[in-house]
DODRENMI-504554 format. One record per residue (C-alpha): residue in one letter; x, y, z. Coordinates in nm, 3 decimals, decimal comma, always signed. Layout:
res; X; Y; Z
A; X; Y; Z
...
***
This chain:
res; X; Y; Z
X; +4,879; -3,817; +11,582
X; +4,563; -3,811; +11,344
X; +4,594; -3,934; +11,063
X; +4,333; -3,864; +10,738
X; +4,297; -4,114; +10,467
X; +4,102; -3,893; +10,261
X; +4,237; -3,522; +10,211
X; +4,179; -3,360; +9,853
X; +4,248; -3,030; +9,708
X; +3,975; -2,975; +9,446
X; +3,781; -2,679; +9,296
X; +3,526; -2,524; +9,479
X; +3,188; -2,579; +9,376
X; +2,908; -2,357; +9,325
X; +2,709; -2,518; +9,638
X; +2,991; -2,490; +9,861
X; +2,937; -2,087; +9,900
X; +2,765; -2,099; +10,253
X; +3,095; -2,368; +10,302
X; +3,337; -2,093; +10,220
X; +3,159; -1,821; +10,428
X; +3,155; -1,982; +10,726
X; +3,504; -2,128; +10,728
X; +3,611; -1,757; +10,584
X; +3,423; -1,584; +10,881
X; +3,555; -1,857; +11,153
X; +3,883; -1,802; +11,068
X; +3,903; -1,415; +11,077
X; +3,777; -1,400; +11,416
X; +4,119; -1,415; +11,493
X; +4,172; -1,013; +11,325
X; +3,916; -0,867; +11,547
X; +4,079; -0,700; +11,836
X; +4,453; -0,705; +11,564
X; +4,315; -0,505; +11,294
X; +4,210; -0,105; +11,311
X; +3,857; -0,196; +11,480
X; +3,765; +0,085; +11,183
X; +3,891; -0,213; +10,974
X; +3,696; -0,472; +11,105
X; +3,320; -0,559; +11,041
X; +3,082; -0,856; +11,118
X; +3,047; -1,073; +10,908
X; +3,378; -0,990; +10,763
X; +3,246; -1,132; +10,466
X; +2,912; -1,108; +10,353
X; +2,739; -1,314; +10,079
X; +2,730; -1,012; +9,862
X; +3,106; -0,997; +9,885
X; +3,174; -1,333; +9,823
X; +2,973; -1,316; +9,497
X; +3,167; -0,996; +9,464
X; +3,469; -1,131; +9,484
X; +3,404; -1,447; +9,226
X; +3,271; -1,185; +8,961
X; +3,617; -1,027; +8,963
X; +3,782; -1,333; +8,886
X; +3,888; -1,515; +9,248
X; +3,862; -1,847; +9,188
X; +3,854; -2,049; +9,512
X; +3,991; -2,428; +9,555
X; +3,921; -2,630; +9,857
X; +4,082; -2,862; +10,113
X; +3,863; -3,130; +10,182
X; +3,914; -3,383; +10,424
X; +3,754; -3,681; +10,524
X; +3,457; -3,565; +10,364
X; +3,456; -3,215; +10,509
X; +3,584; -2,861; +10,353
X; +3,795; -2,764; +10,643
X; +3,989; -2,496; +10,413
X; +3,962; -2,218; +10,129
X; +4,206; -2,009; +9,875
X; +4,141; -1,829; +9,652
X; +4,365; -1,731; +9,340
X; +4,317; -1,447; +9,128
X; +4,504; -1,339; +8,768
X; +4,546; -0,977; +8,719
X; +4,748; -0,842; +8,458
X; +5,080; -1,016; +8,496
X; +5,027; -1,128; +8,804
X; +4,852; -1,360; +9,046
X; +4,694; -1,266; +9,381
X; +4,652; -1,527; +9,642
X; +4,307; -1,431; +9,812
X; +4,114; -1,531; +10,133
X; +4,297; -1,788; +10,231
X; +4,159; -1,962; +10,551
X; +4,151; -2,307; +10,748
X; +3,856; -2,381; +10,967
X; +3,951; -2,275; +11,359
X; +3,965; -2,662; +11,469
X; +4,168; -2,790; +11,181
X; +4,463; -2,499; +11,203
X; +4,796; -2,625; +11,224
X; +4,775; -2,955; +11,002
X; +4,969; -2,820; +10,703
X; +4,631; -2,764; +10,539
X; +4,721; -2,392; +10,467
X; +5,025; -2,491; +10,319
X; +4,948; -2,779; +10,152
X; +4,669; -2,520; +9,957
X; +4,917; -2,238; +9,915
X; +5,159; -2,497; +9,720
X; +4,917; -2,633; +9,495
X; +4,866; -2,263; +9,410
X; +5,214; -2,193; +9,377
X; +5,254; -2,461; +9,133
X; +4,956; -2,367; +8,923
X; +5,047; -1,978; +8,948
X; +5,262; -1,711; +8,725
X; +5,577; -1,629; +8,825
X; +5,498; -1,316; +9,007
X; +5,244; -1,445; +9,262
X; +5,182; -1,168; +9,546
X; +4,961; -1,223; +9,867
X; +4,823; -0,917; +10,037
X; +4,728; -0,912; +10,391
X; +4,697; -0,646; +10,743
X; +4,978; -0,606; +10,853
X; +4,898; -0,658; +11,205
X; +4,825; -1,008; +11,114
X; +5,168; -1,117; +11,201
X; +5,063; -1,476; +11,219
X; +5,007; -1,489; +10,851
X; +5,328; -1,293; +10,762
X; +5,502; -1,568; +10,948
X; +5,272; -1,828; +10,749
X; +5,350; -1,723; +10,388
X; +5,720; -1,607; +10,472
X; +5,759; -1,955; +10,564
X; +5,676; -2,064; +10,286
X; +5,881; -1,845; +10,006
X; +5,704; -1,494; +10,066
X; +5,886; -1,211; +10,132
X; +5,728; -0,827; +10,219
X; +5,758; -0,608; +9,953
X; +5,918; -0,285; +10,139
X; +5,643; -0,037; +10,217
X; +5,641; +0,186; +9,930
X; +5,655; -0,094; +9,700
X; +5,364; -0,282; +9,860
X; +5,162; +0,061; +9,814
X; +5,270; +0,034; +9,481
X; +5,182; -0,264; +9,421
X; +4,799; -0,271; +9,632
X; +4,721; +0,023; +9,421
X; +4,799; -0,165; +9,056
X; +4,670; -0,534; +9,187
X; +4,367; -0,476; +9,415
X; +4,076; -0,294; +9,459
X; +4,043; -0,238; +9,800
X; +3,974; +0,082; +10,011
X; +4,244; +0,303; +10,095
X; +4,187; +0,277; +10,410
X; +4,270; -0,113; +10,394
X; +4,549; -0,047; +10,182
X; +4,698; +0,191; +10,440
X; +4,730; -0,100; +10,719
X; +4,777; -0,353; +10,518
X; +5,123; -0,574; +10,301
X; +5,255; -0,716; +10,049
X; +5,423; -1,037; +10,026
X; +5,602; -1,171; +9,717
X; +5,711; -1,487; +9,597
X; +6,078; -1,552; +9,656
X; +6,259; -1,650; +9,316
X; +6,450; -2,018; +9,321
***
């Protein structure tokens, strides 16, 4: 067993882009091959789309660990809601609890109705968030929903879910 001494969950700084991109891009390596390959694109996130992102209002916190970012989430208010976005652990430091440990810090900072989209071929992180209090929003709910929360293409929007937070 490892054990850190030093593990924080802070704000992400404005140096810590190139940080966020890299642990982002590592991570989603694991959707190429699962996603529509019309879906998928390298880097799956650029710079530009990071910068995108943090214009709209996704505000990213980080795991760090012994010194090192080894994880990312981002949280997002819209309307009456909040949207958990790009939420990733670094490759080598996936299955610590990191995810989780980010996703509850979130949970407890977060509105009531917090949603999480996601593709819904990544089965992996259905499993992840229903684990921890998510359920899928039936399918013409979650369309529902992707259409009032996000701003994504429909093509995205077509393969991808919902998942809510569970009241209690």
């Amino acid at each position: 067993m490892i054990v850190h001494m030093d593990e924080t969950i802070r704000p992400a700084r404005p140096d810590e882009a190139d940080t966020i991109l890299e642990i982002i891009n590592a991570a989603a390596q694991r959707y190429k091959g699962a996603i529509p390959d019309d879906c998928w694109h390298e880097p799956y996130m650029s710079a530009g789309d990071l910068g995108e992102q943090m214009a709209r209002g996704v505000v990213f916190s980080v795991v760090e660990r012994d010194g090192e970012v080894v994880g990312v989430m981002g949280l997002q208010a819209v309307d009456d809601a909040d949207l958990i976005r790009h939420a990733y652990v670094r490759p080598s430091a996936q299955g610590q609890g990191l995810g989780g440990r980010l996703l509850e810090h979130f949970k407890a900072l977060s509105k009531p109705k917090l949603l999480i989209g996601t593709w819904a071929a990544a089965t992996w992180a259905i499993g992840f968030y229903e684990a921890h209090g998510f359920a899928l929003a039936p399918g013409e709910r979650a369309q529902q929903l992707l259409k009032r929360y996000w701003r994504i293409p429909a093509r995205q929007a077509e393969v991808s879910v919902v998942l809510e937070r569970l009241r209690g």
